[in-house]
LUMDOMAR-12426 format. One record per residue (C-alpha): residue in three letters; y, x, z. Coordinates in steps of 0.25 Angstrom, whole numbers. Layout:
<"Ala"; <Y; X; Z>>
...
This chain:
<"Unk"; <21; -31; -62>>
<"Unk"; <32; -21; -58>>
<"Unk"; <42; -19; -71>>
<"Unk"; <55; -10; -75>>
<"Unk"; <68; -20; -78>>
<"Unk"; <80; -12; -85>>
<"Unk"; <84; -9; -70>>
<"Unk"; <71; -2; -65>>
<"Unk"; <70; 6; -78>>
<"Unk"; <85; 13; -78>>
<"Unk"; <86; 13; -62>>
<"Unk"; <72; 20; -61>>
<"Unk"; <76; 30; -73>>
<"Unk"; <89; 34; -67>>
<"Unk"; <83; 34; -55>>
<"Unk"; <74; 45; -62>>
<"Unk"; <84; 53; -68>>
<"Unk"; <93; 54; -54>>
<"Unk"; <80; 58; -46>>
<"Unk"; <77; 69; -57>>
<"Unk"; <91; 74; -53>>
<"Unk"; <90; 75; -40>>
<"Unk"; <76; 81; -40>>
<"Unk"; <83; 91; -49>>
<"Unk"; <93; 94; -39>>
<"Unk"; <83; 95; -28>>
<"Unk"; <74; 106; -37>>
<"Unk"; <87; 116; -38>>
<"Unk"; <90; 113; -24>>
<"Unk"; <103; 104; -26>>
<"Unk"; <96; 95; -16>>
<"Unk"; <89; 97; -3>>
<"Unk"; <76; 92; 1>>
<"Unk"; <86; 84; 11>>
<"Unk"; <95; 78; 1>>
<"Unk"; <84; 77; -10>>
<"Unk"; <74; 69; 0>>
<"Unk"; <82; 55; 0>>
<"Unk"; <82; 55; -16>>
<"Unk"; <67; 59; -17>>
<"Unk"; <63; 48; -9>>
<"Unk"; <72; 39; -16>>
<"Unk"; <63; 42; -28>>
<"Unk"; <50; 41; -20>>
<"Unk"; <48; 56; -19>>
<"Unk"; <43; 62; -5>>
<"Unk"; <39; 76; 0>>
<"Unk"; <26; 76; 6>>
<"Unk"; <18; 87; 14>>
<"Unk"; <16; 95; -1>>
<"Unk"; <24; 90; -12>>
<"Unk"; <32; 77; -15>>
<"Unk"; <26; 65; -16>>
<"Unk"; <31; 53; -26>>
<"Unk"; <27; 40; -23>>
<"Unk"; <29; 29; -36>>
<"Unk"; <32; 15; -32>>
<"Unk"; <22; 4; -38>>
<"Unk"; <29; -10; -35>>
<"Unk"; <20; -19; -27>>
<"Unk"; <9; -11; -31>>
<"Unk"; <8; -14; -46>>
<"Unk"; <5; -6; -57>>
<"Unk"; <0; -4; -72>>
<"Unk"; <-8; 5; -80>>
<"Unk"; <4; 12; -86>>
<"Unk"; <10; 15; -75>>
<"Unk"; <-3; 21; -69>>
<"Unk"; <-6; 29; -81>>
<"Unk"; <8; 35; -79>>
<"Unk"; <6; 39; -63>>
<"Unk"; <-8; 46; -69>>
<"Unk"; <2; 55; -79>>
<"Unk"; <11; 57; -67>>
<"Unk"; <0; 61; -58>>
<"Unk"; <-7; 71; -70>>
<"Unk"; <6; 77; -73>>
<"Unk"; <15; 78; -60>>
<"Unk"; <5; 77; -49>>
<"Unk"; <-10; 81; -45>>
<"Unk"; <-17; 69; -54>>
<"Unk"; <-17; 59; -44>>
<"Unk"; <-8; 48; -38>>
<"Unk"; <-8; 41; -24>>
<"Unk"; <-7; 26; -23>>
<"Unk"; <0; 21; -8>>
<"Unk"; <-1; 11; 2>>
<"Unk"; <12; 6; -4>>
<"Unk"; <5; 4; -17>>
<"Unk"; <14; 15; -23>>
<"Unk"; <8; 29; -30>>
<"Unk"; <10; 41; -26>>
<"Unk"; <12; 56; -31>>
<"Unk"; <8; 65; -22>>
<"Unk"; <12; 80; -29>>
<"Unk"; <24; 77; -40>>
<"Unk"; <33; 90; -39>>
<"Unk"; <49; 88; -39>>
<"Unk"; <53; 91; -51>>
<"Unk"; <42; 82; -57>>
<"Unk"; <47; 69; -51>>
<"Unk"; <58; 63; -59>>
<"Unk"; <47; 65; -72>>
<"Unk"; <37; 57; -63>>
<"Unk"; <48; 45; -61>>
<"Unk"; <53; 46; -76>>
<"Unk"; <38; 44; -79>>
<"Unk"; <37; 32; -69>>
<"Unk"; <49; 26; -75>>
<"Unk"; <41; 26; -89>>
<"Unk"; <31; 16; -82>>
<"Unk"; <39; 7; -74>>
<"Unk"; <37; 14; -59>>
<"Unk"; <45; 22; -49>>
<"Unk"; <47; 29; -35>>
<"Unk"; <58; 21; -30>>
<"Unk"; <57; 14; -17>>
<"Unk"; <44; 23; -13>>
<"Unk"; <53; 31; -2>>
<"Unk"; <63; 30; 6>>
<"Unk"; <71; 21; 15>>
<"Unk"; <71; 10; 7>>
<"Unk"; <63; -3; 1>>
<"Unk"; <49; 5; -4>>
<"Unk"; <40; -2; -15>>
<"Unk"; <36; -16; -12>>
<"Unk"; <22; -18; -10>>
<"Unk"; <13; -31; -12>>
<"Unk"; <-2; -36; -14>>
<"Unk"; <-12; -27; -22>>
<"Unk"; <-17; -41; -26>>
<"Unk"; <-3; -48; -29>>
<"Unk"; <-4; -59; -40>>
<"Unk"; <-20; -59; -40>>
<"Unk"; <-25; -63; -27>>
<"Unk"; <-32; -77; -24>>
<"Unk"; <-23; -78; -10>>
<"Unk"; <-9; -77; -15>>
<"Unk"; <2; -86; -14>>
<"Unk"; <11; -77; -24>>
<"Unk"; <12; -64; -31>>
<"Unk"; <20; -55; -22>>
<"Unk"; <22; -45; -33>>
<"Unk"; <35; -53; -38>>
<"Unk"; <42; -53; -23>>
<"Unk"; <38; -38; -23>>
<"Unk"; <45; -36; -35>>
<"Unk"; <58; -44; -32>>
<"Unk"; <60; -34; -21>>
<"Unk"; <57; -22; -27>>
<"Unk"; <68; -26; -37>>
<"Unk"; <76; -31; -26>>
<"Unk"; <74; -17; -15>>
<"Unk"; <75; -9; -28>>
<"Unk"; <89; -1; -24>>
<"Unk"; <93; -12; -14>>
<"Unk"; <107; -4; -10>>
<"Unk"; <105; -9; 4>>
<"Unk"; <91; -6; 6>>
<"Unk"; <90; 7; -1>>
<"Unk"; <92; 16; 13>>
<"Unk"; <84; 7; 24>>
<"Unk"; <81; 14; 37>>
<"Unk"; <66; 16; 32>>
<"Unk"; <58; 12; 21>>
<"Unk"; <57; -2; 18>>
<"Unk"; <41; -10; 15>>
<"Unk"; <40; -23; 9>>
<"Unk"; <26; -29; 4>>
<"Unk"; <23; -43; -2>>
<"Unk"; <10; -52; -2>>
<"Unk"; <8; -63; -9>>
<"Unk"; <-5; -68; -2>>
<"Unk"; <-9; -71; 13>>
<"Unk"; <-17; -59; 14>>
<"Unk"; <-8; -47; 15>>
<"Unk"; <-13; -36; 5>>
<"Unk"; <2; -31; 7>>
<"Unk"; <2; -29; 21>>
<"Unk"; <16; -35; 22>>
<"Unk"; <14; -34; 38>>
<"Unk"; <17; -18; 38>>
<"Unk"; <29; -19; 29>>
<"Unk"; <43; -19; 33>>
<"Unk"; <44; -33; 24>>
<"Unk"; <32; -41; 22>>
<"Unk"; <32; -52; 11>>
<"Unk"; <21; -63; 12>>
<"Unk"; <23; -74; -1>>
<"Unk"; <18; -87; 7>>
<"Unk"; <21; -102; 5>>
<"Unk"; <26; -110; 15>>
<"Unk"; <21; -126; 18>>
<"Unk"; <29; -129; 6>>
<"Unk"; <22; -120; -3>>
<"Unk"; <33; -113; -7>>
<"Unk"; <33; -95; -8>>
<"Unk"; <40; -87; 0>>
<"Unk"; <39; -75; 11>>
<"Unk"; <32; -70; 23>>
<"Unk"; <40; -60; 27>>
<"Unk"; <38; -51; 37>>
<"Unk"; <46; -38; 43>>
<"Unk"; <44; -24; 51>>
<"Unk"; <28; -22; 46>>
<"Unk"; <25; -5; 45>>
<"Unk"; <16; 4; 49>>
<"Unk"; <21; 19; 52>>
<"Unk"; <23; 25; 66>>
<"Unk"; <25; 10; 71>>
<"Unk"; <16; -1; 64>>
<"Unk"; <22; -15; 63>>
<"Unk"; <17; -27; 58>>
<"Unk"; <28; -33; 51>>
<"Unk"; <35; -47; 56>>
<"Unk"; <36; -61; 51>>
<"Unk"; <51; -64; 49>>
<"Unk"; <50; -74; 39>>
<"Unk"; <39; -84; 39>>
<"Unk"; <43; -91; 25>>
<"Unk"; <54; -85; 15>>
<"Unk"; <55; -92; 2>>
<"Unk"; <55; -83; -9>>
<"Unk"; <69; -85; -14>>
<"Unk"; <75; -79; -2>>
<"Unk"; <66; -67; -2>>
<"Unk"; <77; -57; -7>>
<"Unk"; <86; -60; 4>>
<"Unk"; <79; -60; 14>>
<"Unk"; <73; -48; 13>>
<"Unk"; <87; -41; 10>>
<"Unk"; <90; -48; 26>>
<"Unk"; <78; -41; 32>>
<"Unk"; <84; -27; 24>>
<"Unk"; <97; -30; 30>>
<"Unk"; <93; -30; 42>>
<"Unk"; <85; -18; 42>>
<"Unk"; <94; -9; 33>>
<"Unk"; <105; -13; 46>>
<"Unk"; <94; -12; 57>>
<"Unk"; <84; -4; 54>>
<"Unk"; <85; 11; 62>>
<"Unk"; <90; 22; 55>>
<"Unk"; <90; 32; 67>>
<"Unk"; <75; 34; 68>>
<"Unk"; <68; 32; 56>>
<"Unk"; <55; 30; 63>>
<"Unk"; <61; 16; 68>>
<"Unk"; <69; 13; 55>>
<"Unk"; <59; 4; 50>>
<"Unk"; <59; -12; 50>>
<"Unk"; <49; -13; 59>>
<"Unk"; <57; -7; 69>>
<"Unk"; <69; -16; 68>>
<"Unk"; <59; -28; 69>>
<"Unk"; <51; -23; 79>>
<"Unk"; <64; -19; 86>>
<"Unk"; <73; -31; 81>>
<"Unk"; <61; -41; 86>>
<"Unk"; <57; -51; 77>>
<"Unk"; <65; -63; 79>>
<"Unk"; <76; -54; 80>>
<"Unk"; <74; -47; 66>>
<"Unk"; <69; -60; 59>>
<"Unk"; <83; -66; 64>>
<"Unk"; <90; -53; 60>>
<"Unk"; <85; -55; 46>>
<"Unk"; <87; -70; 44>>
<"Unk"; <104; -67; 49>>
<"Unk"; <105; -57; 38>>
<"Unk"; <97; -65; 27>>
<"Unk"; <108; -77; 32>>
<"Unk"; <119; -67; 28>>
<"Unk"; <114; -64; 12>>
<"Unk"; <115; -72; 0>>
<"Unk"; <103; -76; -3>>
<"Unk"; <105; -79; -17>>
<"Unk"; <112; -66; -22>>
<"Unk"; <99; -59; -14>>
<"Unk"; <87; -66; -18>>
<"Unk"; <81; -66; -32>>
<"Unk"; <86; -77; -43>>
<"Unk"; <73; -86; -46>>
<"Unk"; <72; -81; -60>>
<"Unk"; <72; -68; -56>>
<"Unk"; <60; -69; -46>>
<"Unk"; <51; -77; -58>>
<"Unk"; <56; -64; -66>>
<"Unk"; <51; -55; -58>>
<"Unk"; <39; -64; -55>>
<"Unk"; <35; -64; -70>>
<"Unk"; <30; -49; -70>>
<"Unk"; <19; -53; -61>>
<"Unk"; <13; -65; -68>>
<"Unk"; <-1; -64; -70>>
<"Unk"; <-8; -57; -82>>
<"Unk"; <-15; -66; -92>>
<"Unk"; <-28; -68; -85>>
<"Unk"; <-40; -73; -93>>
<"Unk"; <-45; -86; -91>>
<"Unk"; <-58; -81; -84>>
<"Unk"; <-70; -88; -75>>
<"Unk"; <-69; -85; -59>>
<"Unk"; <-79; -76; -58>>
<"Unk"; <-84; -65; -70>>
<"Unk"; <-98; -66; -75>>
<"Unk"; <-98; -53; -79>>
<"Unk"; <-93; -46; -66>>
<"Unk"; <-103; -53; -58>>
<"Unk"; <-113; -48; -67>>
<"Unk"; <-108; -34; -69>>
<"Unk"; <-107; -34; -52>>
<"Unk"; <-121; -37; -52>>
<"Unk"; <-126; -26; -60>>
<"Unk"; <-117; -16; -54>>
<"Unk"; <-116; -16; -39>>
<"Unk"; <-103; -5; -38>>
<"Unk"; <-96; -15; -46>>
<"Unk"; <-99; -26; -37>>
<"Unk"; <-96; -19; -25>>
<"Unk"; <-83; -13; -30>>
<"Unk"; <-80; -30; -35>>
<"Unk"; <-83; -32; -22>>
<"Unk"; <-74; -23; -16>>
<"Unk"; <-64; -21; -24>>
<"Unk"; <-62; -34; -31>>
<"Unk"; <-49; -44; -26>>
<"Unk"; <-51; -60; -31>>
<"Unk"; <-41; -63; -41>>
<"Unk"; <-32; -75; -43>>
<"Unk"; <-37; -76; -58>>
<"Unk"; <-50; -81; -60>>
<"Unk"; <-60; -71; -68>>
<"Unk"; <-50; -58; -63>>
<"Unk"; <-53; -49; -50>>
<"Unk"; <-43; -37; -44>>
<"Unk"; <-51; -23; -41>>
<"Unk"; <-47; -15; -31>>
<"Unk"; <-47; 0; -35>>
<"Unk"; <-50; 8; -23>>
<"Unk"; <-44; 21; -25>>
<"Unk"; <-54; 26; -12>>
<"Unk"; <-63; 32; -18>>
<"Unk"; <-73; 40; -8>>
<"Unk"; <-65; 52; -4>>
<"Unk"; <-54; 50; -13>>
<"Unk"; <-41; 51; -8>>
<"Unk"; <-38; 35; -7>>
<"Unk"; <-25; 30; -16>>
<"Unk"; <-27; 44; -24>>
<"Unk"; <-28; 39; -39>>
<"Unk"; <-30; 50; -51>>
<"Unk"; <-22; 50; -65>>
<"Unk"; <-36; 49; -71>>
<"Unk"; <-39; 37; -62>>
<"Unk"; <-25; 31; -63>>
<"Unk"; <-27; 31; -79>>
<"Unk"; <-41; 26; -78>>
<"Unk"; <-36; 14; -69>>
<"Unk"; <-23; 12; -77>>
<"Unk"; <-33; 8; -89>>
<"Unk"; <-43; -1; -81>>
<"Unk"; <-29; -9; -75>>
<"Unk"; <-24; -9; -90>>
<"Unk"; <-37; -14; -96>>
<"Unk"; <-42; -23; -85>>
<"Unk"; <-29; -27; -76>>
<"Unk"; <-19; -32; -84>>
<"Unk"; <-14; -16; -82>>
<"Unk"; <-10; -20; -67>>
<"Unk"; <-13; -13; -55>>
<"Unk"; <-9; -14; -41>>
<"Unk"; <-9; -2; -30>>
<"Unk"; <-15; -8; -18>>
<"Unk"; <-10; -4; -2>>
<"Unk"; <-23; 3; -1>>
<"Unk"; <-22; 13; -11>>
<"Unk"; <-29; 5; -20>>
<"Unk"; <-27; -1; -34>>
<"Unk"; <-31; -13; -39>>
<"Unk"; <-33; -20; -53>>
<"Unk"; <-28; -35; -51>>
<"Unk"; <-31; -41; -63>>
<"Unk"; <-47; -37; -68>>
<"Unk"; <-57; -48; -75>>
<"Unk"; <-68; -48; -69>>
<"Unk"; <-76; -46; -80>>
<"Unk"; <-68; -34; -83>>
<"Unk"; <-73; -27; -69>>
<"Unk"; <-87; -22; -73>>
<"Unk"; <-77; -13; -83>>
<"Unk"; <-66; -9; -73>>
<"Unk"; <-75; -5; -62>>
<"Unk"; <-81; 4; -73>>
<"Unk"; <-67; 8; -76>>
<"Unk"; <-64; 12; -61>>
<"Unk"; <-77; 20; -59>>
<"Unk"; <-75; 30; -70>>
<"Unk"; <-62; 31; -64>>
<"Unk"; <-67; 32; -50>>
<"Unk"; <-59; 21; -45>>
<"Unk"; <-70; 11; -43>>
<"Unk"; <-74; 14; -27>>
<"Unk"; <-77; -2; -21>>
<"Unk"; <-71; 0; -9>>
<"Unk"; <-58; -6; -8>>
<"Unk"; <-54; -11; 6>>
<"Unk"; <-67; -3; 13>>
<"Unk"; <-67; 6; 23>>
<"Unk"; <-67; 18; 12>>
<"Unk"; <-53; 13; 5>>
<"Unk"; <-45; 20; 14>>
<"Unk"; <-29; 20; 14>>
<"Unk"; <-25; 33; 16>>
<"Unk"; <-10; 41; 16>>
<"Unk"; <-9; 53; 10>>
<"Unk"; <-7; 61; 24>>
<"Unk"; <-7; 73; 28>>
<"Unk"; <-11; 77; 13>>
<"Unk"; <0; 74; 7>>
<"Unk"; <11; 68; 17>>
<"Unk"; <21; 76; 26>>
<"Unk"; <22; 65; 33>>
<"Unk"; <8; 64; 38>>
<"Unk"; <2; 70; 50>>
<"Unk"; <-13; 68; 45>>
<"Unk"; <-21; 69; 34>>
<"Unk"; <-26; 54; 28>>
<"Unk"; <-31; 56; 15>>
<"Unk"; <-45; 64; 21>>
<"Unk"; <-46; 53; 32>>
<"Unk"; <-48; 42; 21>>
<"Unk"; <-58; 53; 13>>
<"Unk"; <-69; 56; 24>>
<"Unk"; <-67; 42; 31>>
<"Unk"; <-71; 34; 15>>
<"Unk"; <-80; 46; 14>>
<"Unk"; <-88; 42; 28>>
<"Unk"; <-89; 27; 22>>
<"Unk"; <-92; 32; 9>>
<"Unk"; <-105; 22; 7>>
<"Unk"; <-102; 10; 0>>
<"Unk"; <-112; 2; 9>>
<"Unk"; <-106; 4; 21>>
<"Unk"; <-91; 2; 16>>
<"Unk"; <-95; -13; 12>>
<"Unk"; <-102; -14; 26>>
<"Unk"; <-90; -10; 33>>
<"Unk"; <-82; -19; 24>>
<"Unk"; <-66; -19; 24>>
<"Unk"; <-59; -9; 33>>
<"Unk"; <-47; -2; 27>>
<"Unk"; <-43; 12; 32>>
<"Unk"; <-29; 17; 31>>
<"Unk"; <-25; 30; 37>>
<"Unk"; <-11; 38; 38>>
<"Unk"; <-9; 53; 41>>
<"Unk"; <3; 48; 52>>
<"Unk"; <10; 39; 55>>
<"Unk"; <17; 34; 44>>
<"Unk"; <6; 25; 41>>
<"Unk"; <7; 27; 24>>
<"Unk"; <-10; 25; 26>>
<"Unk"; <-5; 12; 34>>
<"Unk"; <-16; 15; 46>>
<"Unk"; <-10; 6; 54>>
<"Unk"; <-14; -7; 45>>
<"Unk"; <-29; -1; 43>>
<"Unk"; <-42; -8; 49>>
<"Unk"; <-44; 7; 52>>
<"Unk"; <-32; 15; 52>>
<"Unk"; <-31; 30; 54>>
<"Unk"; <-18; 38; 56>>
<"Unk"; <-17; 54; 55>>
<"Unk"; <-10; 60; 64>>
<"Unk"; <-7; 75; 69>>
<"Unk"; <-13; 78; 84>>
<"Unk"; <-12; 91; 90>>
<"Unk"; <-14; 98; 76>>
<"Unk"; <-24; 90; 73>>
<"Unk"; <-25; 77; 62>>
<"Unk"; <-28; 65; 74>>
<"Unk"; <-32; 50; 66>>
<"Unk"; <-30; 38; 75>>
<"Unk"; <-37; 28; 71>>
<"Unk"; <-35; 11; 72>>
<"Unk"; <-43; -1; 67>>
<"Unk"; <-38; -16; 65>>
<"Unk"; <-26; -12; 57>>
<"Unk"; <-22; -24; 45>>
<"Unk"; <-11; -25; 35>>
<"Unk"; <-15; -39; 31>>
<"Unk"; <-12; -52; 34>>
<"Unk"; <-17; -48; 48>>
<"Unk"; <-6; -34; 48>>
<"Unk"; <-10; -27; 60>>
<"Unk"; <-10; -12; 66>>
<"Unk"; <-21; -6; 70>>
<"Unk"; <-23; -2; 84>>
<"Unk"; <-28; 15; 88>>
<"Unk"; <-42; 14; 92>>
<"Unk"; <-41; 28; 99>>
<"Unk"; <-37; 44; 99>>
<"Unk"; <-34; 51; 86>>
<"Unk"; <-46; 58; 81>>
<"Unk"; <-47; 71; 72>>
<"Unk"; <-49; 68; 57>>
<"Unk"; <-64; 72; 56>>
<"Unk"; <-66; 61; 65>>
<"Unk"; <-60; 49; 57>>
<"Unk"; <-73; 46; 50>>
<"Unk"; <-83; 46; 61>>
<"Unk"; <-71; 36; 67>>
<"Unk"; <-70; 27; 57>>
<"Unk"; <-85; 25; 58>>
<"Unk"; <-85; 22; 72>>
<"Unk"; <-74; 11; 71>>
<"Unk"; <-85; 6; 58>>
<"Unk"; <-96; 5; 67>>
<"Unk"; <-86; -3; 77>>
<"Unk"; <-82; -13; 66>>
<"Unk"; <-98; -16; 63>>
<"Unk"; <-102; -17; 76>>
<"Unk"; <-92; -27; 80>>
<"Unk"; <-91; -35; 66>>
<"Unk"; <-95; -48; 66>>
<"Unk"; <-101; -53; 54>>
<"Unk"; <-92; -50; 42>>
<"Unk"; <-79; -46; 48>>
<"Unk"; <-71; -34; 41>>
<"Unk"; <-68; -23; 50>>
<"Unk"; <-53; -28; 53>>
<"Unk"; <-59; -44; 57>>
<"Unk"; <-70; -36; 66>>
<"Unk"; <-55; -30; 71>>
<"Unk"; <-47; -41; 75>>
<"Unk"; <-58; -48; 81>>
<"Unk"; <-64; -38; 90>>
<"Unk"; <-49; -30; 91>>
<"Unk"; <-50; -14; 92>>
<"Unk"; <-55; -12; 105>>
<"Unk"; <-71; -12; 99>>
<"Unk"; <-65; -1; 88>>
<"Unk"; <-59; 7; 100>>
<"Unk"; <-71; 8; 107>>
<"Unk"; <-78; 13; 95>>
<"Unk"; <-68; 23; 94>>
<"Unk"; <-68; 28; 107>>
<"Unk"; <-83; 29; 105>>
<"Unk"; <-81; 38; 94>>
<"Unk"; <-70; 46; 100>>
<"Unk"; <-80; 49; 113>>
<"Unk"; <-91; 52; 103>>
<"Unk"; <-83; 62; 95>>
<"Unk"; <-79; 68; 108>>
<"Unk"; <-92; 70; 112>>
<"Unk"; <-98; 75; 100>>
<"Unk"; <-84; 85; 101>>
<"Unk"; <-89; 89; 115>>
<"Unk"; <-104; 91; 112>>
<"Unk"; <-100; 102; 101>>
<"Unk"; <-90; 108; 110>>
């Protein structure tokens, strides 16, 4: 797990004590919004539509009970009692008020946690696998590459400016729970016909107002020269990247301008250039930083738990949410659990300080005290006995934080929109609510089967629509909130963008909308393929028509009560 050295804890308090500073300064007016906005988002603080927003960085996702327990306090004492979990597994606080801020850093500092790298143009938190160093299909934990280049982008003198924000994910296993493919760097630990570990890499993924999947530019990098090459890839877009037009000053531009070839060979002429060996990480140093994530002390435990199978038979809701919810663990006798935080017309990634505390003692009793924040706005606990489920899905019920429904059509990725965001040009959040509303029944959820739903309020993508098997993005149309809507979107192993199956439509329509593209998926399914294999085998063009038949229909019913 993510620690404090001697340097993170005096940089992060000075760091503190400037920022208090300058928030003081921009209280009695010393500083305008102008010159105050560059040392705000410095810090991880935003303005959005009504108040500032402060978004906490949680390093590849991993967190404990302490540090939970804290954000509840925050949330209770600086804030409306509730906090906001991300698709860049990082929390955020929706209502702090200035002059409150510098108290909430001094009491992240306390438990080990920041702002830093959450905003601005440089290298944002490092993101990785929910299930990093428990799942079956890995080759290696990518939690200790994700911290070496936290430790090494931390203050980076050349990259702390870019021409835009900088992404970088890291899996460990073949199937990308990461989505590597839509971040500007892409990490994929693999082994080559040797055996030995090294990188995937890949450059240019991003959503946004242009979607890009990201580019293969290094087939195999051994792990020691990881450092260096990435500096070589930030070389070269820290020199090349635009800087006159920030809506073309990401990587994927350069690539996708650049070419290819002509990047990748751009790349390899200024990785010839460093050396190496002052840049990439001493050995010792890498098994250091690798010793934070060694494994917990398991029991010795059987495969399978007697007790849970029984406790599953006597109690179908444990069952399904097991089911569901449950990811096979490494260690024999263990199980991860998925905590949805969807349930039925909640706001999805919302989490209360009651609910926070409540979970910070089921990950402390039952988890090794480790948790991980999921892409998906989800949590998950990766380190339960089996026999010990029965107990923590009693836990989770009392603290409403027990819906089975993780990766179904009703655990819906939503941004914050037009509720919150000043960016956003359409509401998301009530999207999500009526949409997990319509498809309330549990039944019918499991009949349906996997289909993830991500929506964004414009075209920022935050609700990462474009990666969604159905994706929905809010937009403003003559005065009106206009949702276009696309199927076949995948951030997986299988990265694609989802292709428009027709016109915008008004929000009151979105549900009814959803149904018809349902009905499409179960009419062309063929035995037990998921929504997205019914997709890449028939392509869109059955879900076009479907939705063309509902856009006709509405129009009909519209003209008939006119």
């Amino acid at each position: 797990m993510y620690r404090y050295d001697e340097f993170d804890e005096r940089f992060v308090r000075e760091r503190v004590a400037q920022f208090r500073g300058q928030v003081e300064r921009r209280l009695d007016g010393s500083l305008s919004e102008d010159e105050f906005k560059p040392l705000r988002l410095k810090n991880g603080l935003y303005l959005q539509l009504h108040a500032y927003m402060l978004r906490i960085a949680v390093p590849y996702g991993t967190m404990n009970s302490r540090q939970l327990r804290q954000l509840a306090h925050i949330a209770e004492t600086y804030d409306k009692g509730y906090g906001h979990f991300t698709t860049r597994q990082n929390l955020q606080f929706n209502w702090p008020k200035l002059k409150d801020v510098p108290e909430i850093l001094d009491l992240l500092a306390d438990v080990e946690m920041h702002c830093i790298q959450t905003s601005g143009n440089c290298i944002r938190n490092v993101t990785s696998d929910q299930f990093a160093g428990v799942a079956k299909d890995e080759v290696e934990d990518p939690r200790p590459t994700a911290e070496l280049l936290r430790q090494w982008s931390s203050l980076h003198p050349e990259f702390v400016w870019l021409p835009r924000k900088f992404k970088i994910a890291v899996t460990g296993a073949e199937h990308d729970r990461a989505a590597i493919k839509v971040h500007d760097i892409g990490l994929k630990l693999k082994r080559d016909d040797a055996g030995e570990i090294g990188y995937e890499v890949s450059v240019g993924g991003g959503l946004g107002r242009t979607p890009m999947i990201g580019k293969i530019i290094k087939d195999f990098l051994p792990k020691s020269e990881l450092l260096a090459y990435l500096e070589a890839v930030m070389r070269v877009y820290n020199s090349e990247g635009r800087r006159d037009n920030k809506y073309k000053a990401r990587v994927k531009i350069l690539v996708h301008e650049t070419g290819e070839d002509e990047f990748r060979a751009m790349v390899e002429e200024e990785y010839a250039k460093l050396d190496g060996p002052t840049i990439n990480a001493p050995q010792e140093e890498v098994e250091r930083i690798a010793a934070y994530f060694a494994s917990p002390a398991y029991e010795t435990l059987p495969e399978t738990s007697a007790t849970l199978a029984k406790a599953q038979a006597n109690d179908p809701a444990l069952a399904r949410f097991v089911e569901q919810n449950g990811f096979a663990h490494k260690q024999p006798g263990y199980i991860a659990l998925t905590i949805a935080l969807k349930e039925i017309g909640a706001v999805p990634g919302d989490m209360s300080a009651a609910q926070m505390r409540a979970f910070a003692d089921i990950a402390e009793r039952y988890s090794f005290d480790e948790f991980r924040v999921t892409h998906s706005q989800n949590l998950v606990l990766p380190h339960v006995k089996q026999d010990d489920v029965p107990a923590v899905f009693a836990a989770l019920k009392e603290a409403g934080l027990a819906s089975a429904n993780a990766g179904l059509i009703t655990d819906i990725i939503a941004c914050p929109g037009l509720d919150y965001c000043a960016l956003a040009t359409a509401k998301s959040i009530p999207i999500a609510q009526a949409i997990a509303k319509t498809f309330a029944d549990e039944e019918r959820q499991k009949k349906i089967g996997l289909l993830p739903i991500k929506i964004s309020g414009c075209i920022n993508a935050c609700g990462h629509h474009h990666v969604g098997a159905i994706g929905i993005l809010g937009l403003e149309k003559g005065g009106r909130e206009n949702y276009q809507i696309t199927v076949g979107g995948d951030a997986s192993e299988h990265a694609a963008l989802g292709e428009r199956l027709g016109p915008g439509i008004d929000a009151a329509d979105v549900p009814a909308a959803i149904e018809a593209i349902v009905e499409t998926y179960l009419g062309e399914k063929q035995g037990g393929e998921s929504f997205m294999e019914t997709v890449r085998r028939t392509g869109p063009e059955p879900f076009k028509a479907g939705f063309t038949a509902f856009i006709e229909s509405r129009t009909l019913e519209t003209e008939a009560v006119g």
